[in-house]
Every structure is written in C-alpha cells, then in structure tokens.
PARO-377500 format. One record per residue: residue in three letters; x, y, z of N, C-alpha, C, CB in turn. Coordinates in steps of 0.2 Angstrom, whole numbers, padded with zeros to 4 digits, always signed. Last residue first. Glycine has a CB too. Layout:
N
alaXYZXYZXYZXYZ;...
This chain:
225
unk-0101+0093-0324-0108+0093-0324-0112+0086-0320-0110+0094-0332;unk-0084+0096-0321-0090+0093-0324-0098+0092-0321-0088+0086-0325;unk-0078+0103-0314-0079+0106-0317-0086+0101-0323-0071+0109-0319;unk-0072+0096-0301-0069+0093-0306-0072+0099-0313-0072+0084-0307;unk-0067+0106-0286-0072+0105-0291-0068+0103-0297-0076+0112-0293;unk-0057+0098-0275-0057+0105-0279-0065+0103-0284-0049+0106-0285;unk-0063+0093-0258-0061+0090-0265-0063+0097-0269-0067+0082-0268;unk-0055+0100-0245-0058+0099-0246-0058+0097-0254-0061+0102-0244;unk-0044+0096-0231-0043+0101-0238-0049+0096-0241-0034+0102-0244;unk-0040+0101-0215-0045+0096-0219-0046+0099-0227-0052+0095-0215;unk-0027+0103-0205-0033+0106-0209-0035+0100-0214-0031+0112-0214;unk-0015+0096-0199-0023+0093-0197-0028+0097-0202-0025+0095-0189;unk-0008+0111-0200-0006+0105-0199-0015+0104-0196+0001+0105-0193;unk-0003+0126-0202-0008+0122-0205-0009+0115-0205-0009+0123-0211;unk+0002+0140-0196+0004+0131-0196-0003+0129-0198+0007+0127-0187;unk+0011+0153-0187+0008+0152-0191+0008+0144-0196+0009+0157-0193;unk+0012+0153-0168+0014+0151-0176+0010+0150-0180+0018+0147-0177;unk+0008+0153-0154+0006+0159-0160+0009+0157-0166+0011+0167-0158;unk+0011+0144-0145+0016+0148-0146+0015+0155-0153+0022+0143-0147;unk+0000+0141-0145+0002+0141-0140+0006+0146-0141+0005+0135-0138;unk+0000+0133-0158-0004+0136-0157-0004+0141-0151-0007+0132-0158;unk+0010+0126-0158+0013+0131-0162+0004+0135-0161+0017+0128-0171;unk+0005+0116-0147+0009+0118-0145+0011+0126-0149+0014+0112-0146;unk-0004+0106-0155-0007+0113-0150+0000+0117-0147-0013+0110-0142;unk+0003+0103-0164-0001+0109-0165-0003+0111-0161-0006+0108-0168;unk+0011+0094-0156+0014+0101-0158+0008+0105-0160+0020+0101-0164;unk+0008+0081-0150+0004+0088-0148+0008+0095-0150+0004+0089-0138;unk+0013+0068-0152+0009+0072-0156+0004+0079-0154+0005+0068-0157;unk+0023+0068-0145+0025+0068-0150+0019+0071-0157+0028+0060-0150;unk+0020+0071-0125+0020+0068-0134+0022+0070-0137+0015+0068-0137;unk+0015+0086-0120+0018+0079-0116+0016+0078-0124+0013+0074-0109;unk+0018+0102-0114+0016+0099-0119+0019+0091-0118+0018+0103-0126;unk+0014+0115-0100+0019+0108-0100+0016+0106-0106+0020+0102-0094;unk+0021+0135-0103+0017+0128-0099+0019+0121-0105+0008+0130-0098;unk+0022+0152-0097+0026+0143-0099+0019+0137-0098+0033+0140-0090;unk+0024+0168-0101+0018+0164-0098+0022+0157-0100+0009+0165-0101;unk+0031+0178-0105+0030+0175-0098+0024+0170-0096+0029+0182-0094;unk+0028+0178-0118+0027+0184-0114+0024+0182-0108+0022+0189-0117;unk+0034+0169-0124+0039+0175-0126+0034+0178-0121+0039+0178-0134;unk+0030+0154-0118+0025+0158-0126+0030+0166-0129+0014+0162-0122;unk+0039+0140-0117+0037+0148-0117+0036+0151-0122+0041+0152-0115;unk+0036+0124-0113+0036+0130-0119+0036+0135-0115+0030+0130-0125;unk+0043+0110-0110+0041+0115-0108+0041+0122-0111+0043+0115-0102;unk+0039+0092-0115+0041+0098-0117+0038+0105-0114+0039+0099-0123;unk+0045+0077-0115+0042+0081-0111+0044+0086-0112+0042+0081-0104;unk+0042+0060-0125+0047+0066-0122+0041+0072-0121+0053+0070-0129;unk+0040+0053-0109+0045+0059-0113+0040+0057-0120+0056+0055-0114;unk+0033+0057-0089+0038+0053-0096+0039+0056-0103+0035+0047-0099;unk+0029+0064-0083+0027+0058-0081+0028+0053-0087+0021+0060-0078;unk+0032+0082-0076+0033+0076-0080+0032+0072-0078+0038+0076-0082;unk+0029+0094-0069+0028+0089-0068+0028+0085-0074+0025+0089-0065;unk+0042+0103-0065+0039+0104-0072+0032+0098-0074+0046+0103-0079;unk+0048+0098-0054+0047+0106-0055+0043+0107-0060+0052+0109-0057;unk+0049+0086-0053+0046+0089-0049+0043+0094-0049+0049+0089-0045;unk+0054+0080-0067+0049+0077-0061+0046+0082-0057+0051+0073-0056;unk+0063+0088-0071+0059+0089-0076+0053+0085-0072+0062+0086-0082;unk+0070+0088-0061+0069+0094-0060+0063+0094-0065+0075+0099-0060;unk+0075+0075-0061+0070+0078-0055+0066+0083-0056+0074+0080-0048;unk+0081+0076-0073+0077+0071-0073+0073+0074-0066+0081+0064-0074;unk+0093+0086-0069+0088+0087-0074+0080+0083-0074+0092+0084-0078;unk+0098+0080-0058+0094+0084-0055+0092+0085-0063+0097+0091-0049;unk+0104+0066-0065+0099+0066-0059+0094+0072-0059+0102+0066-0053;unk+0116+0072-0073+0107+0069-0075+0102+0068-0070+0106+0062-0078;unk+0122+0078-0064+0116+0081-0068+0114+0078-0070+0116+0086-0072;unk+0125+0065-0058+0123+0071-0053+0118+0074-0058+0129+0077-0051;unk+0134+0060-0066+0126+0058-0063+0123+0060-0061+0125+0054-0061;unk+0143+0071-0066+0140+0069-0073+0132+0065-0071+0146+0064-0078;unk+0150+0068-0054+0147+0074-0057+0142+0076-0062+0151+0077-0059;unk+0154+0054-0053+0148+0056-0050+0145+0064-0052+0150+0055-0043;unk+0158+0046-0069+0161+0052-0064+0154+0055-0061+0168+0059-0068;unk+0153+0040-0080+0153+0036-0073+0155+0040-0068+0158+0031-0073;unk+0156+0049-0090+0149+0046-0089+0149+0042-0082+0148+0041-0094;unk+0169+0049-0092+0165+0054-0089+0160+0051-0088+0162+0060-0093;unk+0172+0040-0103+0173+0038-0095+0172+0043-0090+0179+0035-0093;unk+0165+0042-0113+0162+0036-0109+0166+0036-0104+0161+0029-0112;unk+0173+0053-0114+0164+0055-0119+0162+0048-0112+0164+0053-0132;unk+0187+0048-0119+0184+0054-0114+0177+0054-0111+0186+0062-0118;unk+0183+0040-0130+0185+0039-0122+0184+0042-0115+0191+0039-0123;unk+0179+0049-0139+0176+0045-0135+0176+0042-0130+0175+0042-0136;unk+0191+0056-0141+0188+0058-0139+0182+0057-0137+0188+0060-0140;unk+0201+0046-0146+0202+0050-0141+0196+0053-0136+0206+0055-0145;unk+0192+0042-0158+0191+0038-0155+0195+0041-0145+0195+0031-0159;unk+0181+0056-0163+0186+0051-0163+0187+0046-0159+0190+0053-0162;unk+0163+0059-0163+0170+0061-0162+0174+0056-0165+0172+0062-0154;unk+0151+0054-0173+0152+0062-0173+0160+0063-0171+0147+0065-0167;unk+0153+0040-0173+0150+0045-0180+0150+0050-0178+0142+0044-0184;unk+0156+0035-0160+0162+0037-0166+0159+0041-0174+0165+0030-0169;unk+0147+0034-0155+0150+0039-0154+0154+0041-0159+0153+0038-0148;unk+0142+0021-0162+0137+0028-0162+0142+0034-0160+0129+0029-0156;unk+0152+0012-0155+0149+0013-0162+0146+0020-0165+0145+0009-0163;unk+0151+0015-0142+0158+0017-0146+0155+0018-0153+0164+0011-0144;unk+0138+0008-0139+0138+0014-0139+0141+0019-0141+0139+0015-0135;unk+0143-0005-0143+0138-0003-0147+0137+0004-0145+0132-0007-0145;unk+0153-0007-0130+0154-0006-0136+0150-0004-0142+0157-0011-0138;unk+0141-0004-0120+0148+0002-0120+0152-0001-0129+0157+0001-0111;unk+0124-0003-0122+0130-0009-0121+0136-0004-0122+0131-0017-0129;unk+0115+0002-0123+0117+0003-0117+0124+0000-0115+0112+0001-0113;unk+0112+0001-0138+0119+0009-0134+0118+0008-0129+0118+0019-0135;unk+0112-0011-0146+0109-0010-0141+0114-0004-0139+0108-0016-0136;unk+0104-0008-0163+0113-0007-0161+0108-0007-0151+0119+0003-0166;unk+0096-0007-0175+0096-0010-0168+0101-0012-0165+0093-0016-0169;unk+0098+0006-0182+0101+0001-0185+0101-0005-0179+0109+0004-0187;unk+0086+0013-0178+0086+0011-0185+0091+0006-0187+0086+0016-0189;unk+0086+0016-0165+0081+0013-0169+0082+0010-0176+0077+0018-0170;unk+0101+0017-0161+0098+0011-0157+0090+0008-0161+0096+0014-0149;unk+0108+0025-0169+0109+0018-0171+0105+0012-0166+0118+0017-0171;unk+0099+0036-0170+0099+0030-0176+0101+0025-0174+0102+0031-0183;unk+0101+0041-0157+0093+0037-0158+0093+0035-0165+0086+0042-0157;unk+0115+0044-0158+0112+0039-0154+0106+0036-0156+0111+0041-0147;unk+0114+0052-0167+0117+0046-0170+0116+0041-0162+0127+0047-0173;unk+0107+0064-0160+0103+0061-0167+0107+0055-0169+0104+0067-0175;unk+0117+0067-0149+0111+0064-0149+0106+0061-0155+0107+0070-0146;unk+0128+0073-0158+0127+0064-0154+0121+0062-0153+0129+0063-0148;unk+0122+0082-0164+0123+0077-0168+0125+0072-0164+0128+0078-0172;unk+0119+0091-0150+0115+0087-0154+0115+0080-0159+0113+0090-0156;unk+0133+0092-0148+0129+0086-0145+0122+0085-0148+0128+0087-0139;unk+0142+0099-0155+0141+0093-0157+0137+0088-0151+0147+0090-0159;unk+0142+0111-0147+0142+0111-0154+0142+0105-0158+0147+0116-0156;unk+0145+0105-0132+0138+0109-0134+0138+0108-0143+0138+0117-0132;unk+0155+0099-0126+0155+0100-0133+0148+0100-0135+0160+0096-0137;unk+0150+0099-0112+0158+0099-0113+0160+0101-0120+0161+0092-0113;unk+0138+0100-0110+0140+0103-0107+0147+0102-0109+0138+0101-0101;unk+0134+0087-0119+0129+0095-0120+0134+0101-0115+0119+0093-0116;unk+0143+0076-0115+0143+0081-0121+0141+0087-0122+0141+0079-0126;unk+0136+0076-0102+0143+0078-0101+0146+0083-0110+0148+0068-0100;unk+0124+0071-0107+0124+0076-0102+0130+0079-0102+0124+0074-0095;unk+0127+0058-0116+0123+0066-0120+0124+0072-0114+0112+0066-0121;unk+0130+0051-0106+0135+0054-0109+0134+0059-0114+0138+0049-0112;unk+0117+0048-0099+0125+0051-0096+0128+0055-0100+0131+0045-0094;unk+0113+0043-0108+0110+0048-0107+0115+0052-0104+0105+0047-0103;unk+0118+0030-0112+0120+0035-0116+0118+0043-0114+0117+0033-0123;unk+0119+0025-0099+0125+0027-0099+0123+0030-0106+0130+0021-0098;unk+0104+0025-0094+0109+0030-0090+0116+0032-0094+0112+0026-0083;unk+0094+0018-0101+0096+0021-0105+0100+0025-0103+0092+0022-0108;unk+0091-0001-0103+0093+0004-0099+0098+0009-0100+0095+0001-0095;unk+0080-0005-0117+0086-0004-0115+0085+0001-0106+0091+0002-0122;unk+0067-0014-0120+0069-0007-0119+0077-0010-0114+0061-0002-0113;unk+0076-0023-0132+0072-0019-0128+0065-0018-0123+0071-0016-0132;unk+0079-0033-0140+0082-0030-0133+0079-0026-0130+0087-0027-0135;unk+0075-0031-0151+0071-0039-0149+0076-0037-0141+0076-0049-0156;unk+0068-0017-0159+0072-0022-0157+0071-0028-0151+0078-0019-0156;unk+0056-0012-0169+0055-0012-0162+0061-0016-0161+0048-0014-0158;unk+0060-0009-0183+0055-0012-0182+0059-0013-0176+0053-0017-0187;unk+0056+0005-0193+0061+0005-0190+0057-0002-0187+0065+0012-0186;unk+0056+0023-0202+0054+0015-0203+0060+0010-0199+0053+0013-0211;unk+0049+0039-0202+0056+0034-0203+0052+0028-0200+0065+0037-0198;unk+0042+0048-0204+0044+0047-0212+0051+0044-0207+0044+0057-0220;unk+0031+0051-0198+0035+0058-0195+0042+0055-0202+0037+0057-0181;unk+0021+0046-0201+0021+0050-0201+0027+0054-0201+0018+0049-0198;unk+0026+0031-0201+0024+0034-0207+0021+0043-0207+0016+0029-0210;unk+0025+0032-0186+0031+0029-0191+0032+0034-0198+0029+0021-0193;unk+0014+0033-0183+0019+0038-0182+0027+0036-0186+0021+0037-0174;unk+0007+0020-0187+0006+0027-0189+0009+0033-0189+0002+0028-0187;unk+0015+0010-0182+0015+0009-0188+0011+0018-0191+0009+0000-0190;unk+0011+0013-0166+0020+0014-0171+0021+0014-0179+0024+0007-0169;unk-0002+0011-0166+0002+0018-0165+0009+0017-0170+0006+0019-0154;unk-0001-0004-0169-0006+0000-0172-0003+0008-0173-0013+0001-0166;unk+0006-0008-0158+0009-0009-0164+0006-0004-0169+0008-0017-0167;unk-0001-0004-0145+0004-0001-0147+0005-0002-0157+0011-0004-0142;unk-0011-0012-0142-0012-0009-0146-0007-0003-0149-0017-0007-0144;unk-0004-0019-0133-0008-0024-0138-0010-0017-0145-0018-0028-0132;unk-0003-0013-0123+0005-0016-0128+0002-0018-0133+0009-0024-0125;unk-0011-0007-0117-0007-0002-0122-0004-0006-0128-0001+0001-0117;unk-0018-0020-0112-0021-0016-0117-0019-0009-0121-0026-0014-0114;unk-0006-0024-0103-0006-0027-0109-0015-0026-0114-0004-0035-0105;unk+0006-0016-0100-0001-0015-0099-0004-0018-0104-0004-0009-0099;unk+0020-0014-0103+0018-0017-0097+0013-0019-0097+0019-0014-0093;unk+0022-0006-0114+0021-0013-0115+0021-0018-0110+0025-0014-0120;unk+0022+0009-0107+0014+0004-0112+0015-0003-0111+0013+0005-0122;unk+0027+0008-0092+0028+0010-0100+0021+0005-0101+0037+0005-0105;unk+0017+0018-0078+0021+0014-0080+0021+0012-0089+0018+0008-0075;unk+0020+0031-0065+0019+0029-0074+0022+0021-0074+0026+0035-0081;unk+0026+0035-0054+0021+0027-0053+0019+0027-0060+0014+0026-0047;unk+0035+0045-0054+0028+0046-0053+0026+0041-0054+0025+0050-0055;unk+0046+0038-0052+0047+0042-0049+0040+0044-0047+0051+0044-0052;unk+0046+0028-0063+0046+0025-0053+0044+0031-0051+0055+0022-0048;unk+0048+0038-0072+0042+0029-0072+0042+0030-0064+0047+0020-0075;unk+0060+0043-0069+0051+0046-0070+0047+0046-0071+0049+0048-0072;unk+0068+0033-0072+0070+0038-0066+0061+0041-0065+0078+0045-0069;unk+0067+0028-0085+0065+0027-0080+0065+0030-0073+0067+0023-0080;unk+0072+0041-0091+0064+0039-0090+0063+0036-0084+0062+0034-0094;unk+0084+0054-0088+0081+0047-0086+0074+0046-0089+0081+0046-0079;unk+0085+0066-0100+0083+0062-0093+0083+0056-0093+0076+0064-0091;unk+0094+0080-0109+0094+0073-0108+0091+0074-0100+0103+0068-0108;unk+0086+0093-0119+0088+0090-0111+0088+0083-0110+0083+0093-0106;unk+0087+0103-0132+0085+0095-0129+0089+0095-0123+0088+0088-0134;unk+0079+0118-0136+0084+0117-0132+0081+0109-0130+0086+0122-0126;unk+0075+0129-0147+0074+0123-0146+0080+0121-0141+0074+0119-0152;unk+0067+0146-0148+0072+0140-0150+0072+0135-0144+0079+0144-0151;unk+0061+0155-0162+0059+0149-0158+0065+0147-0156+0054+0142-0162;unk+0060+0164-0175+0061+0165-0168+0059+0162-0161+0059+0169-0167;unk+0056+0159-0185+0050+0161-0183+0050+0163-0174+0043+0155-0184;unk+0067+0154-0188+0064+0160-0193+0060+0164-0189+0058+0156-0199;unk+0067+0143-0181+0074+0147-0178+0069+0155-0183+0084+0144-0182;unk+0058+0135-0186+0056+0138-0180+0063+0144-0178+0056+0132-0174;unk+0064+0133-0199+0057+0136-0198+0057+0139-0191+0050+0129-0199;unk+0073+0127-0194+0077+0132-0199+0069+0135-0198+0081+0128-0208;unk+0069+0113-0190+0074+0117-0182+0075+0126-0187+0086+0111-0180;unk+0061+0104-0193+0059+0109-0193+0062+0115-0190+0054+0108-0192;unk+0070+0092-0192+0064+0094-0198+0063+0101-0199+0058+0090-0197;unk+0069+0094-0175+0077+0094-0180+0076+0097-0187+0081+0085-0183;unk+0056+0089-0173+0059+0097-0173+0067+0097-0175+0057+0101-0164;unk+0056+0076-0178+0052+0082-0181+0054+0091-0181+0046+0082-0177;unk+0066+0069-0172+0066+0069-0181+0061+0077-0183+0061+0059-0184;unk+0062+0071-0159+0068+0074-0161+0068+0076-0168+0074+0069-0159;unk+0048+0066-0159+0049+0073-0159+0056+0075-0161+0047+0075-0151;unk+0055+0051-0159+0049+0053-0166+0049+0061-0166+0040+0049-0165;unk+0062+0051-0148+0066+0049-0157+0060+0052-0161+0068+0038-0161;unk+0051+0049-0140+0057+0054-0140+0061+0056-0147+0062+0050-0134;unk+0046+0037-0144+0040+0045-0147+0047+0050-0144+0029+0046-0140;unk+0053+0029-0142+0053+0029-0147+0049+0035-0148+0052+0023-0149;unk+0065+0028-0129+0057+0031-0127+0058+0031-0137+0056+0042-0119;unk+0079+0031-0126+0076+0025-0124+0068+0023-0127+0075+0025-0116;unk+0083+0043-0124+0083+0038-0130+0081+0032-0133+0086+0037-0131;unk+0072+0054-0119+0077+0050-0119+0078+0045-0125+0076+0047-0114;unk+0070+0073-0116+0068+0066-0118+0075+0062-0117+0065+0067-0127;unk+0064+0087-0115+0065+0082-0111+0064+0076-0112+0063+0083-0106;unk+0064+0104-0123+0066+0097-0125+0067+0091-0118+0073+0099-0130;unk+0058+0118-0122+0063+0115-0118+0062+0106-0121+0062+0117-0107;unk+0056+0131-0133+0055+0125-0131+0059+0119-0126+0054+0124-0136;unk+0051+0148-0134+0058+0141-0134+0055+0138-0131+0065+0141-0130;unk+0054+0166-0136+0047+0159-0136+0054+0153-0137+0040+0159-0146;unk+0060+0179-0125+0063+0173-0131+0055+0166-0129+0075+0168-0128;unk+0049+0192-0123+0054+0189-0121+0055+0183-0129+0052+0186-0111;unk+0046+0209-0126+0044+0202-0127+0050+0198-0126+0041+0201-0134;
C-alpha cells in the first residue's frame, strides 16, 4: 500500500484557501495518526482565473450578492472571525513568491509562514502585497537578516519560475480552476481532484477515514410520558 496524502494548492489571496489551511493545520495530528499526509503548494490564482476563464465571485454580481451569506457561515464554522478588508483582493505573487522560495529554502518553517501570512492579511487586515506589510508577517517567524533574504529571492527569476510551473502544473495537469485545489491519493494508486473548503467529507471518505462529520444526531428520549 502506498502513502494516502493530500496535495494542498492554495493562495492567500482566496479566503476558502485560509479557511482549509485553519482546518487541516486543526487537524494535521489526526491525519498524521491515520497516516495522511499534507503537503501545501503555493499558486497563483490569478494566474488560474485567466488561465481557465474562472472568474472570482465578487465579479458576478449574483455570487457577490450572496457571498456575505457564505462567509458569515464558514467563518463560524471553521471558528475564526474576520471582516473582508477594504483592499481587496490583493495581488498575491509577491507573498506567494516568497512561500515558494521558503518551502524550498527553509521547509521547517514554511508552514508557519504560510499560517502568519493568512493572519496578518485576514485577521489583522495588513495588505502582504505591500513589501512593508509583508516584512511585518515575515518577521513573526524569521529575523530581520533573514527576511531580507526571504523578499529579495522573490524577484530572482528562479523563484518565479516555480511558482509558475506549480500554478501550470496545478492548471494543466491536475485541472484546477481555483483554490484551494486538492489532489488526494487514496494509498492504492488511485488520485483524484477535491475543489473547496467544504468537500473534506467526501474527501476522508475517499480516503477511507474514519469521520462523523454532517451526521444528524437525533433528540435523546426525555424519559417523560
């Protein structure tokens, strides 16, 4: 039997990206148990808007209208509270860049970058496309030496390179058509694609796990007549 894993394709830009990170981070000690493992892959979105003619909800103005509705229920769901900033949507290359370079330079703290990026853009409305708002968030995981390093990688064509062929590869090869985009392997060669924030049930169903998520618990007997 081979390794079950989840490939992670998201951005920070994308607020249901932040809402799956919070979940499976939540749950990263359950799935490691149950011999899962979780790998996040920085993409572009936009790069996968244009790329397959998606276009964001709050373009459409029968998504936009009904967005608020979604957000206020995922919110409460997934147990963080945060109110859409007045900047957004950001253009999201230079923190994505820089998750690329870290995942590949200092793997053992990129997630934690990745988790202080999407606080300080959701929850503390900090814009990270801006390089000093970005320095902010960097600096909760490295130093200041090493941020430097961290944002002036990010502009070195090597580094855009792999976000590119990530972001293609999660377009062309896996067909993605925005985030966050998850490609599972079940452990016995078989893969396939889960789109959203809300499709883990069928996902741990997918993957065989034991999960009681959505059951409907019915009223105990009061014992009165």
């Amino acid at each position: 039997m081979g390794q079950k894993k989840i490939e992670a394709y998201i951005d920070c830009v994308s607020p249901y990206s932040f809402y799956a990170f919070v979940y499976l981070q939540r749950n990263k000690q359950a799935l490691q148990s149950l011999g899962v493992e979780v790998e996040f892959i920085p993409v572009f979105l936009g790069g996968i808007n244009v790329g397959t003619g998606n276009k964001p909800p709050w373009t459409l103005p029968a998504k936009a209208a009904y967005a608020p509705y979604d957000t206020r229920r995922a919110q409460k769901y997934f147990g963080v509270k945060f109110d859409v900033p007045e900047f957004f949507p950001i253009l999201s290359l230079l923190p994505q860049r820089c998750l690329t370079f870290v995942k590949k330079e200092y793997p053992e703290k990129f997630e934690a970058l990745y988790e202080a990026f999407l606080q300080t853009l959701w929850l503390e409305s900090k814009d990270i496309s801006k390089p000093e708002q970005l320095r902010i968030a960097a600096l909760k995981v490295f130093n200041e030496e090493q941020v430097d390093v961290i944002m002036k990688a990010a502009g070195n064509p090597e580094v855009k390179k792999m976000l590119e062929e990530a972001t293609q590869h999660a377009m062309k090869d896996l067909g993605a058509f925005g985030c966050p985009w998850f490609w599972v392997h079940d452990g016995n060669g078989n893969e396939e694609p889960f789109f959203g924030s809300d499709r883990f049930h069928f996902m741990w169903e997918y993957l065989g796990l034991p999960h009681r998520d959505l059951e409907l618990q019915t009223p105990k007997p009061t014992g009165k007549l």
